[in-house]
The first five atom37 places (N, CA, C, CB, O) and aatype in JSON, in Angstrom:
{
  "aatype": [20, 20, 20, 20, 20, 20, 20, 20, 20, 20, 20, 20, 20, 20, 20, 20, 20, 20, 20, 20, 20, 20, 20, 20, 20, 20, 20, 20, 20, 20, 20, 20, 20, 20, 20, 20, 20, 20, 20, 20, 20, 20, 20, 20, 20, 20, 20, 20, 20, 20, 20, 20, 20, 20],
  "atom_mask": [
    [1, 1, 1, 1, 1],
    [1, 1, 1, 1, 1],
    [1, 1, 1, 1, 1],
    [1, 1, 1, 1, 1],
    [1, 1, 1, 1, 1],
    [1, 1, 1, 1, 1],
    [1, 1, 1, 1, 1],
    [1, 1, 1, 1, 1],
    [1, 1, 1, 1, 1],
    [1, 1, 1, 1, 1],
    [1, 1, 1, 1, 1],
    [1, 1, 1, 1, 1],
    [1, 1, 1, 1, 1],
    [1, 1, 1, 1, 1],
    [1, 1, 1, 1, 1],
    [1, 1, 1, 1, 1],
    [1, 1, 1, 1, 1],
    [1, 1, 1, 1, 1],
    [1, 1, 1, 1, 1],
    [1, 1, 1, 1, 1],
    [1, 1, 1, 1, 1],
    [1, 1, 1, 1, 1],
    [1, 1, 1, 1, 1],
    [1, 1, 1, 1, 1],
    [1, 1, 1, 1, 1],
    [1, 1, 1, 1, 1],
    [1, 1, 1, 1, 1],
    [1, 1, 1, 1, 1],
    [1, 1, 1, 1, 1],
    [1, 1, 1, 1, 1],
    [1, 1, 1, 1, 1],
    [1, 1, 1, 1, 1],
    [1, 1, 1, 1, 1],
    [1, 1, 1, 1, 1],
    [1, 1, 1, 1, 1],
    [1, 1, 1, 1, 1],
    [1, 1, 1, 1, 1],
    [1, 1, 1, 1, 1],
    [1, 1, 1, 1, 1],
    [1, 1, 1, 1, 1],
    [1, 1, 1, 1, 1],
    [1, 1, 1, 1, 1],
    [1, 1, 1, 1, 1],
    [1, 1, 1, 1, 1],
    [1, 1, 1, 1, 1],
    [1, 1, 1, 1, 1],
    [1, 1, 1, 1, 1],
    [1, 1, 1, 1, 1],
    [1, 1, 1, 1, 1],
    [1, 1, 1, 1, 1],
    [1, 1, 1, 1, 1],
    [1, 1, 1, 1, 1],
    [1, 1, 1, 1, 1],
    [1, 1, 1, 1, 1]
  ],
  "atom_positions": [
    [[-23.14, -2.3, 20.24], [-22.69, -1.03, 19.67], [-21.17, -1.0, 19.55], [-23.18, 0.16, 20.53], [-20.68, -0.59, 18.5]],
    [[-20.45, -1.38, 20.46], [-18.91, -1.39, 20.49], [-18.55, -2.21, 19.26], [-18.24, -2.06, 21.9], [-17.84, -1.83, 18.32]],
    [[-19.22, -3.55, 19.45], [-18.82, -4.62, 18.27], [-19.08, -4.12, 16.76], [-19.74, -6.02, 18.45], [-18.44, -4.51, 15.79]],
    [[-20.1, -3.22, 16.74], [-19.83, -2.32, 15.43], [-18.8, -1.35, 15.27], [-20.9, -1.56, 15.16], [-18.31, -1.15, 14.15]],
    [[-18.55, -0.95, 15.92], [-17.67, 0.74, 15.89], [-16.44, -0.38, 15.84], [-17.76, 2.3, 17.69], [-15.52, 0.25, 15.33]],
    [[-16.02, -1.56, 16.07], [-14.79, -1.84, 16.23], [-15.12, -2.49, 14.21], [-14.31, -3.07, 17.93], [-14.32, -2.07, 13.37]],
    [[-15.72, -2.97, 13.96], [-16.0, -3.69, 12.67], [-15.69, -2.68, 11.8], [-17.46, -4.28, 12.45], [-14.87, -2.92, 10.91]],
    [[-16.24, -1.49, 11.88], [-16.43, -0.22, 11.51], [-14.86, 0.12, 11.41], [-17.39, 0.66, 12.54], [-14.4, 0.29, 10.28]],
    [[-14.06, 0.24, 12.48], [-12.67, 0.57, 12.4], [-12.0, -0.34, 12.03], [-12.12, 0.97, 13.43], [-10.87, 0.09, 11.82]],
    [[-12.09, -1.69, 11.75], [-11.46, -2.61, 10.77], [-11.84, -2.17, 9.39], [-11.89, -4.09, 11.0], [-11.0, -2.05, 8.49]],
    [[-12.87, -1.97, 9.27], [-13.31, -2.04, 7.38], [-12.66, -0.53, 6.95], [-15.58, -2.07, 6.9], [-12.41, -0.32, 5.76]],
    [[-12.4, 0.57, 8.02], [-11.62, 1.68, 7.54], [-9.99, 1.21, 7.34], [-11.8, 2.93, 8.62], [-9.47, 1.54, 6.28]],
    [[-9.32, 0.59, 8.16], [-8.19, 0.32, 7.81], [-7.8, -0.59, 6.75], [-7.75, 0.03, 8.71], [-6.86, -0.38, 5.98]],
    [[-8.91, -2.08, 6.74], [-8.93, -2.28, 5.26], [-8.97, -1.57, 4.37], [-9.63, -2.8, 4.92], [-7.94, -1.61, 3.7]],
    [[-9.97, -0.67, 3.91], [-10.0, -0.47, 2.97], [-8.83, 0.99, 2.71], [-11.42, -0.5, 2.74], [-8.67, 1.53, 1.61]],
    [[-8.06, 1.46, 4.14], [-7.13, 2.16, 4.11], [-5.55, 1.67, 3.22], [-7.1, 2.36, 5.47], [-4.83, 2.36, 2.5]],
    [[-5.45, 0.45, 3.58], [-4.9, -0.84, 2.9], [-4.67, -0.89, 1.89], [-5.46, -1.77, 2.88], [-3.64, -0.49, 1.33]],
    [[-5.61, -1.39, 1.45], [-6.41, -1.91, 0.26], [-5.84, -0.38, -0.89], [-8.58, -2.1, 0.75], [-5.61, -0.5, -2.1]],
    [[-5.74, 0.99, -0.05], [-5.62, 1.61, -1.68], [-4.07, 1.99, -1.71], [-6.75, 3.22, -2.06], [-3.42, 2.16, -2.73]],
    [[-3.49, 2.1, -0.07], [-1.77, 2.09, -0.39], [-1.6, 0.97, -1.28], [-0.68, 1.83, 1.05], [-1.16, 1.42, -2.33]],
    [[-1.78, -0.63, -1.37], [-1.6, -1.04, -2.38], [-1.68, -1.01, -3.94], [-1.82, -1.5, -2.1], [-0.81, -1.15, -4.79]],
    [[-3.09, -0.78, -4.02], [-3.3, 0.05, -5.42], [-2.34, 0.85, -6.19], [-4.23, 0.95, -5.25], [-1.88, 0.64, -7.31]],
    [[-2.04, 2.3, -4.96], [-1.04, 2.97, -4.97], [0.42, 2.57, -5.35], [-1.12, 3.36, -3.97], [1.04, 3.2, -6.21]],
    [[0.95, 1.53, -4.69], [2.1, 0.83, -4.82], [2.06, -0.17, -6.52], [2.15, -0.17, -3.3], [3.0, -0.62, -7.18]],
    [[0.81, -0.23, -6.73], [0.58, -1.29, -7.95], [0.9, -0.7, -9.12], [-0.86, -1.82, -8.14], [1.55, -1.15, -10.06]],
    [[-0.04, 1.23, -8.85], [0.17, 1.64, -10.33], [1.79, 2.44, -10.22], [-1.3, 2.86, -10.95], [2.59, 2.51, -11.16]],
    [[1.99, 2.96, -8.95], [3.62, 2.79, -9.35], [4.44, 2.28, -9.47], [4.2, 3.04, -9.11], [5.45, 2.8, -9.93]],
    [[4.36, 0.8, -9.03], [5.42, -0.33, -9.57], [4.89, -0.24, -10.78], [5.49, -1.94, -8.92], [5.66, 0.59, -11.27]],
    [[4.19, -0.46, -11.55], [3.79, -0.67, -13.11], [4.21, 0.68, -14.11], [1.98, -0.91, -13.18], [4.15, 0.69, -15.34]],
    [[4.64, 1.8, -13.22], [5.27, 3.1, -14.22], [6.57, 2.81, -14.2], [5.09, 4.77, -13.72], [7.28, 3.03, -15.18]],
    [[7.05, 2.25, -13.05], [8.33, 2.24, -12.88], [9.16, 1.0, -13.95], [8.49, 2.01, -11.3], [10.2, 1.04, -14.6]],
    [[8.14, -0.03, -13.76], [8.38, -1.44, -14.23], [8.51, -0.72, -16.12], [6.71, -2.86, -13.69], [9.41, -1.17, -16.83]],
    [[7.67, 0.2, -16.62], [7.24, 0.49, -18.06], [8.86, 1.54, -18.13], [5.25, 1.46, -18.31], [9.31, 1.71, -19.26]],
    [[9.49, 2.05, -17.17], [10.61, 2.86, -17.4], [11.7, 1.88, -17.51], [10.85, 3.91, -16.32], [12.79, 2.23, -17.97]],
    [[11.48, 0.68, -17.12], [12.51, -0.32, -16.99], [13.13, -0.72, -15.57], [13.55, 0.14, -17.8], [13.16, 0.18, -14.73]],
    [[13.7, -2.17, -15.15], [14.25, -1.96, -14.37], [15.54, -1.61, -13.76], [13.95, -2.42, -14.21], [16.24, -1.46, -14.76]],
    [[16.46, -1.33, -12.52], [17.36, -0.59, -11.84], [16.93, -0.82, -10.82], [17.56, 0.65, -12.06], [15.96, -1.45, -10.39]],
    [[18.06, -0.04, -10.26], [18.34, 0.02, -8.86], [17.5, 0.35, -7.97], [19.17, 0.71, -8.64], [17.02, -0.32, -7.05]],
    [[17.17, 2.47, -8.59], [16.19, 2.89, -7.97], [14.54, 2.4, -7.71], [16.29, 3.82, -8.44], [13.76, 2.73, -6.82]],
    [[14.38, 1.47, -8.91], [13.05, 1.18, -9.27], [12.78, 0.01, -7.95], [12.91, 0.57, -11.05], [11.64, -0.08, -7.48]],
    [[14.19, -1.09, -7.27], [13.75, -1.79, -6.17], [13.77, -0.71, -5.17], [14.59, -3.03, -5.81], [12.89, -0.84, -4.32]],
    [[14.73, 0.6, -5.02], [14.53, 1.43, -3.66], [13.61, 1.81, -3.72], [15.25, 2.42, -3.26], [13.28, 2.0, -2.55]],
    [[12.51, 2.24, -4.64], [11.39, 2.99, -4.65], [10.34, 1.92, -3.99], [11.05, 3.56, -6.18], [9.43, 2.38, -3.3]],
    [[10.42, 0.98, -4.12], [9.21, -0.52, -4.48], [9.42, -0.4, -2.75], [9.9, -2.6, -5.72], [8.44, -0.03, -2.1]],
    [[10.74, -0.73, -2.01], [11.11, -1.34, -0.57], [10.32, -0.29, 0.51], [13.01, -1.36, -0.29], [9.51, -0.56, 1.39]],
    [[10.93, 1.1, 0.05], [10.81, 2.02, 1.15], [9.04, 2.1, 1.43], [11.61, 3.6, 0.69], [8.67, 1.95, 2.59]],
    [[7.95, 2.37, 0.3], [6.76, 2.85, 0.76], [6.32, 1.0, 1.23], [5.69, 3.92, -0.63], [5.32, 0.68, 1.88]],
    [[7.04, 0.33, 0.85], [6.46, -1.22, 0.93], [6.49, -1.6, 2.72], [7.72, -2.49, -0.15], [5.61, -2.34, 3.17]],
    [[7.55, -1.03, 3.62], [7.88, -0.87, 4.69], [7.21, 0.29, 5.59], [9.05, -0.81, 4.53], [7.2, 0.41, 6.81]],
    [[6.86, 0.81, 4.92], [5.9, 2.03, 5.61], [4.93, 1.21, 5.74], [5.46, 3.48, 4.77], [4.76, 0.78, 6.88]],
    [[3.91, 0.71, 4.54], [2.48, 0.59, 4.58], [2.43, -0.56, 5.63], [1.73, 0.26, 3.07], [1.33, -0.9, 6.07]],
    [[3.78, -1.3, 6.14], [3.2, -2.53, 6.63], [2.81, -2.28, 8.23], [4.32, -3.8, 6.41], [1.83, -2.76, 8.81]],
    [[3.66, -1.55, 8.7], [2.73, -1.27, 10.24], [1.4, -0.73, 10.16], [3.42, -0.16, 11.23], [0.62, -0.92, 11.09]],
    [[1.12, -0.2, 9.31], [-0.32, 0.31, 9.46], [-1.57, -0.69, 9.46], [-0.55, 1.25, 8.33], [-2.71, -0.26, 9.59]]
  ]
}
């Protein structure tokens, strides 16, 4: 039972993962269509540094 509930709490953080990237994909790709700058790497770094401890 434990060895599920822990499998169980991996496949939530995957797939918790899995959609901050998404997230990060379709806004690098609005940003990338506005052109690039400055702001467009500060925008990309900061949530890119968040998602990684999680």
């Amino acid at each position: 039972m434990r060895y599920t509930k822990v499998m169980s709490l991996q496949d939530v953080r995957t797939r918790e993962v899995r959609t901050s990237r998404d997230v990060l994909e379709v806004e690098c790709s609005r940003l990338s269509m506005l052109g690039p700058s400055s702001h467009f790497l500060e925008g990309f770094e900061k949530p890119r540094v968040e998602v990684e401890p999680r």
